[in-house]
Backbone as ProteinMPNN parsed JSONL, in Angstrom:
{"seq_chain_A": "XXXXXXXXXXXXXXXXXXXXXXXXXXXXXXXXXXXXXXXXXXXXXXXXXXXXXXXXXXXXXXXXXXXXXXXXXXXXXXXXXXXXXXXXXXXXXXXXXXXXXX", "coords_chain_A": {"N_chain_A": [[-17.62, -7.471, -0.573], [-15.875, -5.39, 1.009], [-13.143, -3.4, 2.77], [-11.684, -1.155, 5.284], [-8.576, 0.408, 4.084], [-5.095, 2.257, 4.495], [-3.699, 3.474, 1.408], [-0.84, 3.81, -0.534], [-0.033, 6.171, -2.835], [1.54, 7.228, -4.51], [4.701, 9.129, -4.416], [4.902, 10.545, -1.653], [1.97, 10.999, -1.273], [-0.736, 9.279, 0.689], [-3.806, 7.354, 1.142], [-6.696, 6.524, 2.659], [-9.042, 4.599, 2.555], [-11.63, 2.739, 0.693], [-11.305, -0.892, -0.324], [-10.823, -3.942, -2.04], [-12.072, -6.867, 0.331], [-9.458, -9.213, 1.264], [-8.779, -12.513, 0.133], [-8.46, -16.198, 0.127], [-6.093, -17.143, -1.725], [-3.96, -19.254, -2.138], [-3.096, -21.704, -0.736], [-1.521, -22.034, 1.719], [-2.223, -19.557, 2.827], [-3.319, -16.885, 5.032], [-6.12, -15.226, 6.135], [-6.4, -12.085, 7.831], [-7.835, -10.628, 10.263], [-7.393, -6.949, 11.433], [-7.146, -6.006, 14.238], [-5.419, -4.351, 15.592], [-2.941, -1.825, 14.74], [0.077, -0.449, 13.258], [2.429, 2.043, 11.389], [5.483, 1.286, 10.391], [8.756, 1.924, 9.709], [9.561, 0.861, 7.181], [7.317, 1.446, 5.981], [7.322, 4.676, 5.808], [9.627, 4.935, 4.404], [8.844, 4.262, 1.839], [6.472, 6.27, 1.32], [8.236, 8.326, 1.576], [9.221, 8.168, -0.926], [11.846, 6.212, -0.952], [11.873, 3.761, -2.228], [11.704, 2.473, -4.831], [10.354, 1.056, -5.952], [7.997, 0.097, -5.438], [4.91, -0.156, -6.435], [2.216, 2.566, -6.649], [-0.597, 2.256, -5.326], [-0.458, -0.024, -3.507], [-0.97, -1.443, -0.512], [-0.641, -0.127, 2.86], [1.28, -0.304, 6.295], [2.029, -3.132, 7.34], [2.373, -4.69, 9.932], [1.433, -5.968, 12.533], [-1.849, -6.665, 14.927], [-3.789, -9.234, 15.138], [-6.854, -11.45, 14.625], [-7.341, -14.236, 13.564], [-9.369, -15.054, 10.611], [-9.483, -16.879, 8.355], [-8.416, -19.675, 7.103], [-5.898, -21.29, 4.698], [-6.279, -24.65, 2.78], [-3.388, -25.857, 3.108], [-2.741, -24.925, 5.736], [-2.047, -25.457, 9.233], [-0.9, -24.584, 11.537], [-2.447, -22.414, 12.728], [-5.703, -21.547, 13.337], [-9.165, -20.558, 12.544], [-10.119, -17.996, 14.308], [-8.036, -17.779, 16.096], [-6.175, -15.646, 17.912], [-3.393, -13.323, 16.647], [0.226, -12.11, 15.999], [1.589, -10.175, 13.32], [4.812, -10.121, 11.367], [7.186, -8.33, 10.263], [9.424, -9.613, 10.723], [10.444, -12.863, 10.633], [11.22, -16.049, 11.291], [13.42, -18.784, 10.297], [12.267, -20.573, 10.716], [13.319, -23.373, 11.743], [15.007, -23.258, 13.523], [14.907, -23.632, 17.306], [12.636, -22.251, 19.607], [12.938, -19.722, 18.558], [16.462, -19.64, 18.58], [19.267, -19.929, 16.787], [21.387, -22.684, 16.448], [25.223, -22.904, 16.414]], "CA_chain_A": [[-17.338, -6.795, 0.677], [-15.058, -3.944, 0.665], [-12.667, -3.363, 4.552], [-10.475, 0.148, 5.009], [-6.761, 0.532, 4.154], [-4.137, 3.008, 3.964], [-3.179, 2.902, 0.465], [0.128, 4.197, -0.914], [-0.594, 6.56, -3.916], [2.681, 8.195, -5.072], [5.728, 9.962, -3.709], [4.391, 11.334, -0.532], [0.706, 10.542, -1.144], [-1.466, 8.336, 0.826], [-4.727, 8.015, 0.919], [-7.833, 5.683, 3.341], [-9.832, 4.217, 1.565], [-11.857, 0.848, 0.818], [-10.968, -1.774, -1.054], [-12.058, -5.208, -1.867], [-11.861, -7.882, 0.989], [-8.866, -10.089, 0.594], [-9.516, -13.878, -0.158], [-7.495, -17.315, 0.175], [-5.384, -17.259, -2.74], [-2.757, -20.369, -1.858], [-3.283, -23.425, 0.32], [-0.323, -21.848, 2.853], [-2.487, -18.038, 2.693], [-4.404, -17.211, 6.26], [-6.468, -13.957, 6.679], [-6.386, -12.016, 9.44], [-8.752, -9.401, 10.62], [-6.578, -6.594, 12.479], [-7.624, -5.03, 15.538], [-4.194, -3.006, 15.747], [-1.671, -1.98, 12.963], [1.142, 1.068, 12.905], [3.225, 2.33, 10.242], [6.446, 1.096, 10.303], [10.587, 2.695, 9.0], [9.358, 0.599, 5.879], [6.182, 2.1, 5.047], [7.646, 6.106, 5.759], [10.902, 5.22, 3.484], [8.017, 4.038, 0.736], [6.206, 7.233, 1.749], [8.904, 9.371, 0.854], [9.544, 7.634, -2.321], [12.759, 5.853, -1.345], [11.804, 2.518, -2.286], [10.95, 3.024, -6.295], [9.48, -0.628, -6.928], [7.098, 0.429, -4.679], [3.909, 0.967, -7.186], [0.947, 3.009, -6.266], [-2.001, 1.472, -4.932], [0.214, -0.438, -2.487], [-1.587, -0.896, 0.974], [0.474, 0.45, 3.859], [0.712, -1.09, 7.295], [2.156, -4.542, 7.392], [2.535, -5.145, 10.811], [-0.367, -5.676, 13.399], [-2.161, -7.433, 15.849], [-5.526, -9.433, 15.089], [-7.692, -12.314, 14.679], [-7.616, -15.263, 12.056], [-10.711, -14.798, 9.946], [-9.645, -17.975, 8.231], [-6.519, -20.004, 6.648], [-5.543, -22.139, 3.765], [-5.854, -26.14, 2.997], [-2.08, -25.998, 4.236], [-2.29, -24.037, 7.164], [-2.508, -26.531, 10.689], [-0.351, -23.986, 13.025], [-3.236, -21.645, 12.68], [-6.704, -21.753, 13.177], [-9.698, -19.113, 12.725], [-10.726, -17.229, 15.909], [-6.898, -17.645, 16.914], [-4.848, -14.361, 17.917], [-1.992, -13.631, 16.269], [0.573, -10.938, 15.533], [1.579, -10.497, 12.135], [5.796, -9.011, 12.008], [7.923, -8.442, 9.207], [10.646, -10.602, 10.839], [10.357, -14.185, 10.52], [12.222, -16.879, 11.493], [13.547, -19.849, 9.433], [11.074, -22.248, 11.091], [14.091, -24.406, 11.809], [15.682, -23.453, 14.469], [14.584, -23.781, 18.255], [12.568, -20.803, 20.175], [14.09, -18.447, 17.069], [17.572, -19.656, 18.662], [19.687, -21.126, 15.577], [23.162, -23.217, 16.635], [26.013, -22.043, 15.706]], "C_chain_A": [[-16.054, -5.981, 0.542], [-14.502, -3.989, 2.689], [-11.561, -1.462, 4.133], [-9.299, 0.109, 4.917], [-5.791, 1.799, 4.008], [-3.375, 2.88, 2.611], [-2.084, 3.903, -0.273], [-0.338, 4.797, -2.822], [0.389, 7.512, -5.401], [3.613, 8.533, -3.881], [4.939, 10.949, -2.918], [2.735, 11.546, -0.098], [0.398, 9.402, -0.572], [-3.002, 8.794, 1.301], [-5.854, 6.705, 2.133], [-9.199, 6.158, 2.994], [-10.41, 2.83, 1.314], [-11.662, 0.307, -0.413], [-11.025, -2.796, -1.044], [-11.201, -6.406, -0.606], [-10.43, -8.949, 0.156], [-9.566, -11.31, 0.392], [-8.297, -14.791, -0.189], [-7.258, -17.618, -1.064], [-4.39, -18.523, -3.06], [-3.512, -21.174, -0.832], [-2.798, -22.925, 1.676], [-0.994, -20.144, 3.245], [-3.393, -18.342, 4.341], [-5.032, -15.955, 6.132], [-6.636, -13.541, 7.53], [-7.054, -10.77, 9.83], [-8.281, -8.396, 11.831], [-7.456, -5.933, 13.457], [-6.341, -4.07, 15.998], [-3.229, -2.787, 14.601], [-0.605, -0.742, 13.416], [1.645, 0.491, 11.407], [4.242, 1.898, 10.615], [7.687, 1.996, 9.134], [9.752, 1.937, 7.66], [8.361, 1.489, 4.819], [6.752, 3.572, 4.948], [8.9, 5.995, 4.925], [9.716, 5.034, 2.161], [7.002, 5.644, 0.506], [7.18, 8.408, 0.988], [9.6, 9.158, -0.337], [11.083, 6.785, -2.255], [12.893, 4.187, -1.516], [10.925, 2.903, -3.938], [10.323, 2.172, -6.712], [8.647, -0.305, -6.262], [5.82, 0.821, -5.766], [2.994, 1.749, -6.335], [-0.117, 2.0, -6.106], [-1.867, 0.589, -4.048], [-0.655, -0.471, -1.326], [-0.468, -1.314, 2.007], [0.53, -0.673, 4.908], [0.497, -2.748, 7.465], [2.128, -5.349, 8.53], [1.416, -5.079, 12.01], [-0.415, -7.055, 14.071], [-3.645, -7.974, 14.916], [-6.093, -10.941, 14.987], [-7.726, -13.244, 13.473], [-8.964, -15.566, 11.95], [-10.906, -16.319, 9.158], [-8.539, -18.072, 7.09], [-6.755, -21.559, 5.399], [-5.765, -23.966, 3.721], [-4.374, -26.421, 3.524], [-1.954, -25.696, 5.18], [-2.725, -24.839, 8.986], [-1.767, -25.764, 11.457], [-1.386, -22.868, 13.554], [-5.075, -21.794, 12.729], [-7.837, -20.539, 13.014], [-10.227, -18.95, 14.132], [-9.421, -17.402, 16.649], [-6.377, -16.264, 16.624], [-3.553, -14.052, 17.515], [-1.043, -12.296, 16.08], [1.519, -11.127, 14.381], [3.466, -9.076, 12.095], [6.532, -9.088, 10.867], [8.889, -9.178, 9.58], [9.785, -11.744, 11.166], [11.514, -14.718, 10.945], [12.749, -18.354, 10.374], [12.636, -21.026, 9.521], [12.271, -23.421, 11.274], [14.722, -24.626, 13.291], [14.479, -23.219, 16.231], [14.152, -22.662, 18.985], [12.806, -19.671, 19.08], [15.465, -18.37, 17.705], [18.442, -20.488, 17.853], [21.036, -21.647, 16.51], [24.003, -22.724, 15.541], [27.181, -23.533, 14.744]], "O_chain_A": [[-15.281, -6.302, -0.361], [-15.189, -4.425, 3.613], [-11.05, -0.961, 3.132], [-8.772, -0.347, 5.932], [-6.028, 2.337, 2.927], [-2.375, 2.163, 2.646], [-2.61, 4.954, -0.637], [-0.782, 4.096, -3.731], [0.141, 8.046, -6.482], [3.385, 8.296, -2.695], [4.419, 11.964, -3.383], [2.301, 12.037, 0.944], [0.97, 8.392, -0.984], [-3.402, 9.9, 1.664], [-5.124, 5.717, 2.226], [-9.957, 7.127, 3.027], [-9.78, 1.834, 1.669], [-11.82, 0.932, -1.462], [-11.344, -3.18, 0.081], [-10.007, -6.7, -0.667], [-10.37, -9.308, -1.019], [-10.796, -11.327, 0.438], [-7.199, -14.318, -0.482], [-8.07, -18.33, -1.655], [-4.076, -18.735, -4.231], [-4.599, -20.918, -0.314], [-3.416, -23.232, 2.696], [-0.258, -19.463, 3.96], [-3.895, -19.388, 4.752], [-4.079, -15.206, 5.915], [-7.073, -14.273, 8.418], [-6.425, -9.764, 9.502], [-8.564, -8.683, 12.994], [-8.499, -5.355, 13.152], [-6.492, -3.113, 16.757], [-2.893, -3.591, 13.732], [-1.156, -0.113, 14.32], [1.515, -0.512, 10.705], [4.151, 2.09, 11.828], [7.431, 2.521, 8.05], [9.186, 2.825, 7.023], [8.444, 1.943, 3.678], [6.703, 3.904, 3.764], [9.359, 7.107, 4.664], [9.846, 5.967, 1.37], [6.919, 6.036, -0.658], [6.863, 9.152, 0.06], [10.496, 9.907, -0.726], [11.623, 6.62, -3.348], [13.802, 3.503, -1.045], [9.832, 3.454, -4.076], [9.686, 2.28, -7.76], [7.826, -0.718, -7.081], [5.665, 2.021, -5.994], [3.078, 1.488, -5.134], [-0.322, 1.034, -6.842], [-2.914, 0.164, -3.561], [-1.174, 0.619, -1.089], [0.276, -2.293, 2.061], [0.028, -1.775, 4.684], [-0.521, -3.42, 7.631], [1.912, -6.555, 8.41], [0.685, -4.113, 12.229], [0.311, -8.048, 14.007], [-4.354, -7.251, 14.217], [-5.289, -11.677, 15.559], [-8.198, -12.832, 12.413], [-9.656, -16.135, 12.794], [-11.974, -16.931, 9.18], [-7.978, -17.197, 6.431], [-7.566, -22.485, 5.407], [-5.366, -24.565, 4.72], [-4.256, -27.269, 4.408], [-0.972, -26.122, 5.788], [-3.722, -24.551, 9.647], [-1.857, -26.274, 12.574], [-1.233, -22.421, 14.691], [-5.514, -22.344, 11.719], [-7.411, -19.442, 13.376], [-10.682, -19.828, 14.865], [-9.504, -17.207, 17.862], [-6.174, -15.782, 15.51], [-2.604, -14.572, 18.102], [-1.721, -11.271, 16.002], [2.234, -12.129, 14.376], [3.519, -7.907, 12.477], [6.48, -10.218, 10.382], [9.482, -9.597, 8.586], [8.718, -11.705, 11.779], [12.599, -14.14, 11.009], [11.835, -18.691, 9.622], [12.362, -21.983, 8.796], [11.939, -24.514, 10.814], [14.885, -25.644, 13.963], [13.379, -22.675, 16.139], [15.056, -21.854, 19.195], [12.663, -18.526, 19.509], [15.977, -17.256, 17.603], [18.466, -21.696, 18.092], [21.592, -20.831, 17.245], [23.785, -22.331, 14.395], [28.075, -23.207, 13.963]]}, "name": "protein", "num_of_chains": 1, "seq": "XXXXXXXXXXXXXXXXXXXXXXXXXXXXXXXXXXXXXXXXXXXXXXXXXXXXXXXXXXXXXXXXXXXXXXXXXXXXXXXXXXXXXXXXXXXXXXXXXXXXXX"}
């Protein structure tokens, strides 16, 4: 099975296009089937080449809304057919609400 992505192709190239279905790789991995996405400051600095580890073939568009398709032997905060939104900031998982003490 093959799904669509924006895929990063060079300095100032991108391209949509399909490519193969991910798959549960790790115990702690979940997939998530988006129903919304943008570009994000990350992907348009990668875009204009200022991120050089960046290879080609990269897929764009990290951040999004959507649906757990289905999650890891580790994964119990998550279930499939739960909603989720997926954000480049994280929290430590430690602290309370995402409020740490000082």
């Amino acid at each position: 099975m093959s799904m669509k992505a924006v895929v990063y192709n060079g300095h100032g190239e991108k391209e949509w296009k399909l490519v193969p279905m991910p798959r549960i790789q790790s115990p702690t991995d979940a997939i998530v089937k988006l129903t919304s996405t943008t570009i994000c400051g990350t992907d348009l600095h990668i875009l204009k080449g200022d991120i050089p580890t960046v290879a080609p073939g990269r897929i764009l568009a990290h951040e999004g809304i959507g649906i757990v398709q289905s999650v890891g032997d580790a994964v119990s905060s998550f279930k499939p057919g739960d909603r989720v939104i997926i954000s480049c900031i994280t929290s430590c998982g430690k602290s309370e609400q995402g409020v740490a003490s000082t």
